[in-house]
C-alpha positions in Angstrom: -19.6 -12.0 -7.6 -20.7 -8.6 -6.7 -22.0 -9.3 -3.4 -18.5 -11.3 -2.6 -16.4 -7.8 -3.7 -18.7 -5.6 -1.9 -17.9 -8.2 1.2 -14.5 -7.7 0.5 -14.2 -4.0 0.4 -16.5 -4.2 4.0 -14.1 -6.2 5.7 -10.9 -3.5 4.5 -12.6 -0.8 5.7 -13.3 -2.1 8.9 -9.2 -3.5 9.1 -8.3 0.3 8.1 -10.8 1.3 10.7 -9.1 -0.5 13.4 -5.5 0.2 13.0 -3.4 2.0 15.2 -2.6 4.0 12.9 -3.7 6.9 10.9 -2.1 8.8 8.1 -3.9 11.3 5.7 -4.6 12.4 2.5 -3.4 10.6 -0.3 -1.1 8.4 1.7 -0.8 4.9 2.1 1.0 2.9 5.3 2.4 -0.3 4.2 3.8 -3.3 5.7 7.5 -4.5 3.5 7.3 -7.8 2.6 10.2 -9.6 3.0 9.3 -12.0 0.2 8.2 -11.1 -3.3 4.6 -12.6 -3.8 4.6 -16.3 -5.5 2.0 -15.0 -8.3 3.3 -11.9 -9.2 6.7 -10.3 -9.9 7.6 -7.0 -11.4 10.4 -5.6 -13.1 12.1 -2.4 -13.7 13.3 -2.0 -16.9 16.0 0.8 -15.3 17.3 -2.3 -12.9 15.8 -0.3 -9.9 14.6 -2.9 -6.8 11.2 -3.3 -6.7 9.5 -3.3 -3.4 6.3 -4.7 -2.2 4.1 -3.9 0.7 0.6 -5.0 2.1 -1.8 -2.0 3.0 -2.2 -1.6 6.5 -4.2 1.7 6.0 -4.7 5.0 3.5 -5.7 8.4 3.7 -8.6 10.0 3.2 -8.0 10.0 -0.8 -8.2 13.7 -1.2 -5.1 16.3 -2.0 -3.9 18.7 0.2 -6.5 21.3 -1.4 -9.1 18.5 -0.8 -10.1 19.3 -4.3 -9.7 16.4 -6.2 -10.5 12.9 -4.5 -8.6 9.5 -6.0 -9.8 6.1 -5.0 -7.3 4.5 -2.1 -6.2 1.0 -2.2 -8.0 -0.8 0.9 -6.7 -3.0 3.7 -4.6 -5.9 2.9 -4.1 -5.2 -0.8 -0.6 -5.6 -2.1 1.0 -2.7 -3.4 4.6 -2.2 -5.4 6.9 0.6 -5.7 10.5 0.9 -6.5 13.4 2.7 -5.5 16.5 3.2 -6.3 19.9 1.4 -4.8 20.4 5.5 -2.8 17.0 6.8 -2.5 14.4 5.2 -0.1 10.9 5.8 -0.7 8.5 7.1 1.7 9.4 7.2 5.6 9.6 4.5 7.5 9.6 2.7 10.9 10.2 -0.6 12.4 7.8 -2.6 15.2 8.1 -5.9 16.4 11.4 -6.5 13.5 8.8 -5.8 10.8 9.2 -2.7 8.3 6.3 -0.2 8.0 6.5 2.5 5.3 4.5 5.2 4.5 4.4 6.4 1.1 2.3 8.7 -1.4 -0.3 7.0 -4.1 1.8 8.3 -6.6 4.5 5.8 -5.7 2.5 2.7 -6.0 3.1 0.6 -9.3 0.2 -1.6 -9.0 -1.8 -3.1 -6.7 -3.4 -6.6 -6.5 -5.9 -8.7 -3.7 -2.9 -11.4 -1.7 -2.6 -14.6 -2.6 -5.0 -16.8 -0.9 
């Protein structure tokens, strides 16, 4: 078991690694997903929407002081956040008609590995 998650956490680093992209500190880049995942669905008790993302890559973990450090979600785990019906959260960007947001850790919900 232990072998397979340390496996696991290899192969994220080395997606994060290889992404275009880079963002930093305790920031994550997601990709929306247009569909909410068949095993899992979250609600908001306010009614807000609930919005879920698979993590392309993450900062370095540490706060702007780079005092504190706080574990990052790796590559490919699914993350959720919500947002209001006026507020977006996190900026965002579009390539290739897909949604890429990047938002802080303290936006994320939970997380969980994607469905097989």
């Amino acid at each position: 078991w232990l072998d397979m998650r340390m496996s696991k956490e290899k192969e994220a680093k080395k997606k994060q690694q290889e992404s275009p992209y880079q963002v930093y500190g305790l920031h994550i880049l997601v990709q929306v997903q247009k569909e909410t995942p068949k095993d899992l669905e979250l609600h908001c008790p306010k009614g807000d929407n609930v919005v879920y993302g698979r993590v392309i890559t993450a900062g370095d973990g540490f706060d702007p002081d780079a005092t504190d450090f706080r574990p990052m979600p790796p590559a490919d785990t699914i993350v959720a956040f919500e947002e209001t019906g006026e507020d977006v959260q996190g900026h965002y960007f579009y390539r290739d008609q897909e949604e890429f947001r990047v938002i802080h850790l303290d936006a994320v919900i939970l997380s969980f590995p994607p469905s097989a």
